[in-house]
C-alpha positions as CSV (number, residue, x, y, z in Angstrom):
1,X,199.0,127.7,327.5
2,X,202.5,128.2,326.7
3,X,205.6,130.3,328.6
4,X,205.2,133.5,326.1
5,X,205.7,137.2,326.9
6,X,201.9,137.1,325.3
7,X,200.4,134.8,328.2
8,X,202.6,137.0,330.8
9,X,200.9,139.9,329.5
10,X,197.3,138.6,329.4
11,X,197.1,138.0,333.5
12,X,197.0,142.0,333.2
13,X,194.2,142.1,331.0
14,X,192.3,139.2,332.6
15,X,192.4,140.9,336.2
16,X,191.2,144.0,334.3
17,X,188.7,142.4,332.8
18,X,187.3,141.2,336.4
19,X,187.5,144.5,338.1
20,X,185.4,145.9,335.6
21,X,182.7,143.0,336.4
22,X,183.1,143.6,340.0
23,X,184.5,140.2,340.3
24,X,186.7,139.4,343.2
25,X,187.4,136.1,342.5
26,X,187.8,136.1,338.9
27,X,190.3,139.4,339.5
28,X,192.5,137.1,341.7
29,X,192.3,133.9,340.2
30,X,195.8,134.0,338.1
31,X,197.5,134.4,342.0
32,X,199.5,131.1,343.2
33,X,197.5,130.0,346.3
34,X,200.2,132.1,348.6
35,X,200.2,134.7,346.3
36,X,201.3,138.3,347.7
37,X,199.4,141.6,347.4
38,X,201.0,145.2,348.2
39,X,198.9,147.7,348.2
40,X,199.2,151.7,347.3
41,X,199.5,152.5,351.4
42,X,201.9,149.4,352.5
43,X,199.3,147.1,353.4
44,X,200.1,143.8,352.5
45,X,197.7,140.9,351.7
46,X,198.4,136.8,351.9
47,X,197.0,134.1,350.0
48,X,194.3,133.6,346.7
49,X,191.5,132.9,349.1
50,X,192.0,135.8,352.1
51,X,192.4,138.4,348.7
52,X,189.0,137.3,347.4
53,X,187.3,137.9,351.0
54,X,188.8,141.1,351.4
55,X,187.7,142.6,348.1
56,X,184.9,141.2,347.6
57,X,182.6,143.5,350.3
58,X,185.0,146.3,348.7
59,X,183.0,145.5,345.4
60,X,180.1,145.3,346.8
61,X,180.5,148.9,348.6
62,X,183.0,151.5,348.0
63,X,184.2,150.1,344.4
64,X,180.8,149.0,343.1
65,X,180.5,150.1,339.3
66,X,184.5,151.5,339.6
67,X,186.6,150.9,336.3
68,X,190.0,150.1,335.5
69,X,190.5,152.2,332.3
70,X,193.6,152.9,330.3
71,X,195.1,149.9,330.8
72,X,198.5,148.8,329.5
73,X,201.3,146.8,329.8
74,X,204.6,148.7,329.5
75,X,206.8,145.6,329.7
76,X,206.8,142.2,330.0
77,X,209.9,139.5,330.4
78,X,210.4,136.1,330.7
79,X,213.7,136.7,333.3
80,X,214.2,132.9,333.1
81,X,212.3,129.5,332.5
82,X,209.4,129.8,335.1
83,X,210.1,133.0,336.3
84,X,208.2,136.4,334.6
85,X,207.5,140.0,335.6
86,X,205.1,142.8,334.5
87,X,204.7,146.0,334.4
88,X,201.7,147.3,334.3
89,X,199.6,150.8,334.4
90,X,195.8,152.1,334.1
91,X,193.6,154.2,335.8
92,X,190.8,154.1,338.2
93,X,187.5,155.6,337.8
94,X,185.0,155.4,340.0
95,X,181.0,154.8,339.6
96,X,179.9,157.7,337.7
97,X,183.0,159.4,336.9
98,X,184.4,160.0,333.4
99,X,187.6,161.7,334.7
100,X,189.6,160.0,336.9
101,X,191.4,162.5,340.0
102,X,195.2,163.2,340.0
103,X,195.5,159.9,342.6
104,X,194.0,157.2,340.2
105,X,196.6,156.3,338.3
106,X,198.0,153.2,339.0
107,X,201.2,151.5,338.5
108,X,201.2,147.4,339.2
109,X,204.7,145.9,339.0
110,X,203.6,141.7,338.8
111,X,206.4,138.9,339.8
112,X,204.9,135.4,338.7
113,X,205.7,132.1,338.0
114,X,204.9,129.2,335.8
115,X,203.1,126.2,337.3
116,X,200.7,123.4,336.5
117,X,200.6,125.3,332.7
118,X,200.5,128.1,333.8
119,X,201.4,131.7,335.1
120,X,200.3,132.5,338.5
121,X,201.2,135.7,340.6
122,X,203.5,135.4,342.9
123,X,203.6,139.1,344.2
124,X,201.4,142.1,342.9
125,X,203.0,145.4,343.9
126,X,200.5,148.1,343.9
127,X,201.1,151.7,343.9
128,X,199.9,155.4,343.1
129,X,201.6,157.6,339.9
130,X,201.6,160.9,341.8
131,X,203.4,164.2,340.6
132,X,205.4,165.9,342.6
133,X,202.8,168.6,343.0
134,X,200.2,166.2,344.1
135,X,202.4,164.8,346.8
136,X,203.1,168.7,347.8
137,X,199.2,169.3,347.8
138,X,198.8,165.6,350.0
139,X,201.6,167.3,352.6
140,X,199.8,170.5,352.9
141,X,196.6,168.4,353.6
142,X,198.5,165.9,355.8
143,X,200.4,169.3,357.5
């Protein structure tokens, strides 16, 4: 594997790839071994190995047969030898649906680096694409 914009880009695709198998493991195996997770409500995950625990039961329950759809890169840079970022989007459907809700689309923003040949995330930042009149509707709820 080489340090190309098109390698950068295909950690995206791989992860996506893995969701849609209901693979924890395979989802985060392009994260560095102290890899970082943020997720959409702040929470923050540590480590390749704590990531796969934690998701995997989520597979197995709550996101069984859920989809990452849409998916695409928006950017991708090399910032310097070693160092890369991503930007990525798609959308999140669950089992059974065909149209995702007004809070499934996701925005990813990936920092990673290059080692042993090859890119591995550093930090996954993780978060909702809401409209302003979603976030009205989620105050009213929240009230």
């Amino acid at each position: 594997m080489e340090q190309t914009v098109e390698t950068l880009s295909a950690v995206a695709s791989r992860m996506g790839r893995a969701w849609n198998d209901g693979d924890a493991a395979g989802f985060f195996a392009d994260f560095a071994e102290d890899g970082k997770l943020v997720e959409f409500e702040g929470t923050i995950g540590q480590g390749r190995q704590a990531l796969v625990q934690a998701q995997t039961p989520l597979f197995e329950t709550v996101l069984k047969g859920s989809r990452l759809v849409d998916s695409s890169v928006e950017f991708a840079e090399i910032v310097q030898p070693g160092v890369g970022i991503v930007h990525h989007r798609a959308v999140l459907l669950m089992a059974g649906e065909t149209d995702p809700l007004p809070t499934r689309y996701l925005s990813q923003l990936y920092v990673l680096h290059w080692r042993d040949e090859r890119w591995q995330i550093v930090a996954l930042h993780n978060s909702r694409v809401l409209s302003f009149r979603s976030i009205a509707q989620l105050d009213a709820l929240a009230g």
